[in-house]
Structure formats: structure tokens, C-alpha cells
C-alpha positions in Angstrom: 129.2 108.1 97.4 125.7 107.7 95.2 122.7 109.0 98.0 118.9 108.0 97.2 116.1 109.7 98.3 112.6 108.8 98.3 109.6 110.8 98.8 107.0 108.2 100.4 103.4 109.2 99.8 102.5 108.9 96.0 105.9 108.1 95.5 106.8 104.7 96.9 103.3 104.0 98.3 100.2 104.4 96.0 98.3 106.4 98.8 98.8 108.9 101.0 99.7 107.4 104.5 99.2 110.3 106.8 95.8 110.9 104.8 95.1 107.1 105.2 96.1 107.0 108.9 94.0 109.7 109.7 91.0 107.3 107.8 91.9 104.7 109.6 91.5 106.4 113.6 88.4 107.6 112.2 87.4 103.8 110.9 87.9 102.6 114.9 86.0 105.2 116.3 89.2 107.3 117.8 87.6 110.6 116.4 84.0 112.6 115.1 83.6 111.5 111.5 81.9 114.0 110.5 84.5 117.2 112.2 87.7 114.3 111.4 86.8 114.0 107.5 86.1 117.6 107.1 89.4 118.7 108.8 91.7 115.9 107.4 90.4 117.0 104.0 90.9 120.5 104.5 94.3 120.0 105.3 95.2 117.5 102.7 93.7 120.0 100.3 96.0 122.6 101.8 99.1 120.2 101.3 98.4 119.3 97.8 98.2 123.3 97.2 101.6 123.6 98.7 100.0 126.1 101.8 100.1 123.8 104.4 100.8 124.8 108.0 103.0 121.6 108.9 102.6 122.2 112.9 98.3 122.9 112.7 98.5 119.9 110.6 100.9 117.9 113.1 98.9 118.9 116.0 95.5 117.4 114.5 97.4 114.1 112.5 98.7 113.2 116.2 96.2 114.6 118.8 94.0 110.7 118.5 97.3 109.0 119.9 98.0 111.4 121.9 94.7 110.8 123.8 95.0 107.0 123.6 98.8 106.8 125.1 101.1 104.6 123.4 100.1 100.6 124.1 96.8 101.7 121.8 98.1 103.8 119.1 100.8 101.3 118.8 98.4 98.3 118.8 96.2 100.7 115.8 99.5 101.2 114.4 100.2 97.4 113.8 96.4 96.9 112.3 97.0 99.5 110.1 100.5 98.4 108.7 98.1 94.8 108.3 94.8 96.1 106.6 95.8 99.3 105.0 99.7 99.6 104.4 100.7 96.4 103.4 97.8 95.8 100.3 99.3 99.4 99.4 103.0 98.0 98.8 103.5 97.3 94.9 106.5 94.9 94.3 107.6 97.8 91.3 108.0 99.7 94.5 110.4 96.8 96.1 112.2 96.4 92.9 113.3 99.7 92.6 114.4 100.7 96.2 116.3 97.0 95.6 117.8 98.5 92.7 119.7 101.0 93.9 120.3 99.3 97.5 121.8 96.7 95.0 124.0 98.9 93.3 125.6 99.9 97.1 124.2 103.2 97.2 122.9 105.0 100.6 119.0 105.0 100.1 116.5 106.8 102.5 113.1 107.9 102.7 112.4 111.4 102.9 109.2 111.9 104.4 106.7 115.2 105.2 104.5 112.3 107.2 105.2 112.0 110.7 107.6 109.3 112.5 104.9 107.4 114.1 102.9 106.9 110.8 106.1 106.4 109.2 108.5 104.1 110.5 107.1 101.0 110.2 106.3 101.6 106.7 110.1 102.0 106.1 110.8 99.3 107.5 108.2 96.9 105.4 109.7 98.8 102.3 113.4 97.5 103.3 114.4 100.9 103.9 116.9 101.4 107.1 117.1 105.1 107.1 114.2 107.3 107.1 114.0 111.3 107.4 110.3 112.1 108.6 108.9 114.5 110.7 110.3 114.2 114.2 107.5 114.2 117.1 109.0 116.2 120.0 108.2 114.0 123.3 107.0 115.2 126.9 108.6 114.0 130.1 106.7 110.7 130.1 108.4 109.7 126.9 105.2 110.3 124.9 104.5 112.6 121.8 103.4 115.8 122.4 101.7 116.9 119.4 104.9 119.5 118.9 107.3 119.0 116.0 111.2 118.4 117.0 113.4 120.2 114.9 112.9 121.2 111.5 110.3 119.8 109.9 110.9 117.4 107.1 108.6 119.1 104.4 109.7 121.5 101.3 112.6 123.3 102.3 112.5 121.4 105.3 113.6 118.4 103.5 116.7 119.8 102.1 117.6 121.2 105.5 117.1 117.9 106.9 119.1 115.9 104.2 122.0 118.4 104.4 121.9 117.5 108.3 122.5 113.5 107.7 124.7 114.5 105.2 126.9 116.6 108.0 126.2 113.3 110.6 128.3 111.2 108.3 130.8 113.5 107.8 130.0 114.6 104.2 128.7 117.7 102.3 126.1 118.0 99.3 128.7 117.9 96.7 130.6 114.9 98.3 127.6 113.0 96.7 125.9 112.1 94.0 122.2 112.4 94.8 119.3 111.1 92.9 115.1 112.0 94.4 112.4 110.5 93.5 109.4 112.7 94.0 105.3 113.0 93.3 104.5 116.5 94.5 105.6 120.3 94.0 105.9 120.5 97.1 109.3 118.5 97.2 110.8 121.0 94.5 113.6 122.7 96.7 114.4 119.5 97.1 114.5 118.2 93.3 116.1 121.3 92.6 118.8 121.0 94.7 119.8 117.0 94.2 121.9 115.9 90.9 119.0 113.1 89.8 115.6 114.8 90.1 113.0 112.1 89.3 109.7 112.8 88.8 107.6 110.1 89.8 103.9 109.5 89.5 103.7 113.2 89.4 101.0 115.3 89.8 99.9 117.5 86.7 101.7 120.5 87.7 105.0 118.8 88.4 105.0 117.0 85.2 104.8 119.5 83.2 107.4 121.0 85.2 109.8 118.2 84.9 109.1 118.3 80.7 109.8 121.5 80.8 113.3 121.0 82.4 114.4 117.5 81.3 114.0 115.9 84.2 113.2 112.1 83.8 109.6 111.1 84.7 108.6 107.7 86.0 105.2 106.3 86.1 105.9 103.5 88.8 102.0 102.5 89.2 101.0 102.9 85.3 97.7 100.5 86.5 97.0 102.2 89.8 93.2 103.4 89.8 
């Protein structure tokens, strides 16, 4: 069996759309610009560095819809799939997740942005499975602001993959994997598939990816 993966952010979207999100509550007046913005970029600063604390980060990305209770963050949720997600979606984007569904592999999105953010966005992409952080959920059914499980980011994502793997009754070299990736921070993860694909990547991981042979793909060549 060929397996897919697909980092989101940078990847399959032009933008960031956990950075975005948190833009967005901020837009509607869910949270204090001026402590919001100076947080949110802290910690996107942190992720880019690769020393992000994924459960500080979780807590803060998720504490606005906490507060609002589902029926509101899901109505923001829909707006922002409308007025921020959707302009984001490239068709060389659609082409290429069509490309592979096409050929009848398995294709998922492998996500360090949260369920919430990111199922939706899956969906619009025509992706059916998605691995994303899981959002552990209280006695009411609602989020908590605590991660379930291991969290889908560096390591995490292979940890994660190897778990769907197990759930269909498979093992790593059962398949033939191919990962399409922006950051560093997904390198355990190119490391360890068969098809490491550097995509729009950031300096460091391009030179990283020469280096090595790896293939490179600039998806957005005209993206600002």
C-alpha cells in the first residue's frame, strides 16, 4: 500500500492556520489585542525555532473557545473557513492531493494544529483522514484546553502515524510512504518515511533537503 502524508500549514495551505485562527478571535473581539498578538507571536516564534511547548501553546490557541462554549466557536469556526481559509486554498494544492488520491493511494493530513482549527480545513481540501492534535474533552463534551494523547507535532507525528498504521492492521514497512513537509520541525518524520518531500521549505530545511537528495517542491512559486 502507497500512504501520503501532508503537513498542513505552509505546506498545503499558504498560511499558517493556527497562527491565523488565533488572528481571527482577535479580529471579533474574543481576546486583548494587544496581550493576544504579543503571545500568539511569541509562540509562533517559538514553533518556527523548533522550542515550542505544544501543551502552553494548546492551552492559549483554545482558551477563547473554551470561554465562548461550542454554538460560538463553532459559528467563528464557519466564518473563518469563509473569510480566511477558503481565499487561502490554491487549486496547485487541490491538484496534488488529487494526484495521489487518484493514483489509489491512502492520503492524510498530518497536522501539529489542533482538531478544532483543523478539521474543516480537511475536509474543504478533500482530505478524509486527518491526524491533528486531539483536544481532550470534559464531562460536558466540551474541550478542555488539555491535549488527548500524544501530540501530533515532531516526534509526535511519527508516533501518531505509526498508531493509524497499527489501526489498520499494518506496520511502517508494510507501506510505501511519501511526506510532504515545510518545517524542521517535521524532520523525524521525513526521516523516517520512504518519500521525504520538501515543500515550500523554510531556509534551513532546504538546505537540509540539498544536502541529502531529497526532492524539493515549490507548490506556491507566486505566493507573496
Amino acid at each position: 500500500m502507497k500512504v501520503t502524508l501532508f503537513d498542513l500549514d505552509h505546506t498545503l495551505l499558504p498560511i499558517d492556520s493556527d497562527y491565523a485562527w488565533g488572528e481571527f478571535t482577535q479580529a471579533i473581539g474574543w481576546t486583548d489585542p494587544a496581550t493576544f498578538k504579543q503571545r500568539n507571536d511569541a509562540f509562533y516564534e517559538h514553533y518556527k525555532a523548533g522550542t515550542l511547548d505544544v501543551h502552553d501553546y494548546v492551552r492559549f490557541a483554545t482558551e477563547a473557545i473554551r470561554l465562548q462554549g461550542r454554538p460560538a466557536a463553532e459559528q467563528a469556526r464557519r466564518r473563518f473557513m469563509q473569510e480566511v481559509i477558503a481565499p487561502a486554498i490554491r487549486p496547485e494544492a487541490l491538484q496534488l492531493v488529487r494526484r495521489h488520491q487518484d493514483a489509489g493511494e491512502r492520503v492524510l493530513i498530518v497536522t501539529a494544529t489542533n482538531e478544532f482549527v483543523t478539521e474543516p480545513i480537511a475536509q474543504a481540501l478533500g482530505v478524509g483522514e486527518l491526524i491533528a492534535v486531539r483536544l481532550a474533552r470534559g464531562p460536558d463534551g466540551w474541550i478542555t484546553g488539555e491535549i488527548d494523547g500524544v501530540p501530533s507535532m515532531r516526534a509526535g507525528k511519527v508516533d501518531r502515524v505509526g498508531q493509524w498504521l497499527a489501526a489498520q492492521g499494518l506496520a511502517w514497512d508494510q507501506v510505501e510512504t511519501t511526506f510532504y513537509s515545510d518545517s524542521m520541525n517535521d524532520l523525524p518524520l521525513l526521516e523516517r518515511c520512504d518519500h521525504p518531500v520538501a515543500t515550500n521549505p523554510d531556509a534551513v530545511l532546504r538546505s537540509l533537503a540539498t544536502q541529502r537528495g531529497w526532492r524539493i517542491l515549490d507548490l506556491f512559486p507566486s505566493h507573496p
